[in-house]
N, C-alpha and C positions, 0 to 999 in steps of 0.2 A: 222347406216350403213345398207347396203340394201346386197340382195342376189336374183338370180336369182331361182325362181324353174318353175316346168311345171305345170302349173294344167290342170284338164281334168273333163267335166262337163257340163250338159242340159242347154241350154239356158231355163231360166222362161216364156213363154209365156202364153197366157193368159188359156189354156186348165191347161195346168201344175201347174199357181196361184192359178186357181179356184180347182184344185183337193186338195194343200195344203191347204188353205183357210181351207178345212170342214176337219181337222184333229184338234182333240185337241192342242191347245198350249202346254199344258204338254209334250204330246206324241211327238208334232214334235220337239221341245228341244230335245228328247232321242235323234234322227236322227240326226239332225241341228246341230250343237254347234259350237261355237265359240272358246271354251274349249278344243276342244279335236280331235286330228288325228287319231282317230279309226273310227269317222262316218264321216259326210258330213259338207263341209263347204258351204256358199252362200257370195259371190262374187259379185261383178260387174265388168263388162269390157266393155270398149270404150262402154257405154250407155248400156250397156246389164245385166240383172242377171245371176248369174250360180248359180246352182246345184251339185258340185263334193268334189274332192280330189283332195290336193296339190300331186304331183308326184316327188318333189325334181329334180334331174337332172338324172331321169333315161331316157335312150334312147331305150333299147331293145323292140320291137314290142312286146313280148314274156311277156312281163311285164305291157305294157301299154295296152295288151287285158286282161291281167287278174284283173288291175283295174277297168278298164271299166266294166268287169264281178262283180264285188263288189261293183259299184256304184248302179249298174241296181239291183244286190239284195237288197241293202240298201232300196232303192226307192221304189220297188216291193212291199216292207214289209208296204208301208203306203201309195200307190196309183195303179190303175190297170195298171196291165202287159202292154195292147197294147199302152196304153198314153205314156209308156217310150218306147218302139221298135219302135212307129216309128219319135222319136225323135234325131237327128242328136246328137251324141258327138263330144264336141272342146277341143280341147287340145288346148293351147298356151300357153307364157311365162310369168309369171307375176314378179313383186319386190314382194319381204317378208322379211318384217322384221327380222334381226338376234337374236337370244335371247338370 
């Protein structure tokens, strides 16, 4: 069975690969994981990578800036500032698995 959540999150392109690229594998596991809704997940959509957080079915504006503010830190802590500001965030609606 399936469920609808939001997620919200950088497209990869190629400025953004290559600054992940030169981070330790170890370190970027800490950030990344697949494991865990404390840090960041990586995604694809309609042919695209993402960079974010699942958002569940929150709608408040008030909620999906302060994600967005927790992404940009996350990311901040392992690539420079300007490469995420002037990076566009998506939000859209993806399936996820129920657990």
């Amino acid at each position: 069975m399936f469920n609808l959540s939001l997620f919200l999150g950088f497209p990869v392109n190629r400025s953004f690969e290559d600054a992940l690229s030169q981070i330790d594998p170890k370190v970027l596991k800490l950030y990344i994981s697949e494991q865990s809704d404390n840090y960041l997940r990586e995604i694809a959509f309609e042919g695209t990578r993402y960079v974010g957080k699942y958002a569940g079915e929150i709608a408040e504006v008030a909620d999906i800036t302060l994600l967005e503010k927790n992404i940009q830190s996350i990311l901040s802590k392992m690539i420079p500032n300007p490469l995420i500001e002037n990076m566009p965030l998506a939000v859209f609606a993806v399936r996820t698995p129920l657990i």
